[in-house]
N, C-alpha and C positions, 0 to 999 in steps of 0.2 A: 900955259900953265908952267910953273917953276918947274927946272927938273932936281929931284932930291937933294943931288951934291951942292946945287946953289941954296935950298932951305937950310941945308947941316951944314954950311961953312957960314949960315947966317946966325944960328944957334951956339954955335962952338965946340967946346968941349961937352957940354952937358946935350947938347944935339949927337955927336958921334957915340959917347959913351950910352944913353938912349936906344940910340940906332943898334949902334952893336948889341946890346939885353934883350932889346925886341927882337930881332935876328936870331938871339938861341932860344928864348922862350916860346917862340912862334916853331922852331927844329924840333923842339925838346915835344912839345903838345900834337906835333904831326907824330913823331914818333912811337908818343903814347898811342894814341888816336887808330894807328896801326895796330899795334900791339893790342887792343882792343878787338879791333876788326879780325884780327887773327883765332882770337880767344872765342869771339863766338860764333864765328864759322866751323873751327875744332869742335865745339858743343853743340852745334846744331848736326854736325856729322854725328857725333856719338850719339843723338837723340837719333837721327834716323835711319841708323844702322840698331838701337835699339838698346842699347849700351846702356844712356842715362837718361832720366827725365829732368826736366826742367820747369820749375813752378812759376812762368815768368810774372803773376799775381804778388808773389813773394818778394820777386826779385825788384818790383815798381815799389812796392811797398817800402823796400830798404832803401830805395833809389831818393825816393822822395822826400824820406824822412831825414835822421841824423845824418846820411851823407850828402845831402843836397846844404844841407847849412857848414858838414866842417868841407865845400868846396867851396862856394860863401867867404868863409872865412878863410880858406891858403891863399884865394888868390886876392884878398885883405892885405895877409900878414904878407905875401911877395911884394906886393907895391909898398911896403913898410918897409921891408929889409932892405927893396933896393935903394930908395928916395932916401933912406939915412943918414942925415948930416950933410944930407948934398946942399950946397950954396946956390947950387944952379938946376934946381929943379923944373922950374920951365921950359927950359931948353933940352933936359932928360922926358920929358912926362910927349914935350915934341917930337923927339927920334926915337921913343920906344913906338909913339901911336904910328910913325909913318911906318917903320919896321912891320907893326903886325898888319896893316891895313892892306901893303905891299905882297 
């Protein structure tokens, strides 16, 4: 199997510049992902210390509905804002996929 460095010196520029986006957008969603993870551990304490309740019925409900489409739709408009004007977007669309798949 190719190792990376020889796929993205085959790709170029739009291979590297790829590589590197998928390398922060894959940081950035760990990140969140944590931040997440944090948040409802925080809320499952304060539920069972007695603190608060939590309608998780409610919470599927929102989950499902409008915000399940506008996440649909940002990570639409990301792969739009990044791919903008680029010449070399096959060679980007390649180093973002190994990026995240990595």
């Amino acid at each position: 199997m190719l190792s990376v460095t020889a796929i993205l010196s085959t790709l170029g520029v739009g291979g590297l510049l790829g590589y590197g986006a998928g390398v922060a957008v894959r940081s950035v969603t760990r990140i969140v992902g944590c931040l997440i993870g944090v948040i409802f551990i925080l809320m499952q304490l304060l539920a069972y210390y007695g603190l608060a309740e939590w309608h998780w019925d409610r919470v599927a409900e929102l989950v499902t509905g409008p915000a399940a489409t506008a996440a649909q739709s940002a990570s639409s408009a990301l792969w739009k804002i990044l791919t903008y004007n680029l010449p070399f977007t096959g060679g980007f669309s390649a180093g973002f996929y190994l990026a995240m798949r990595r």
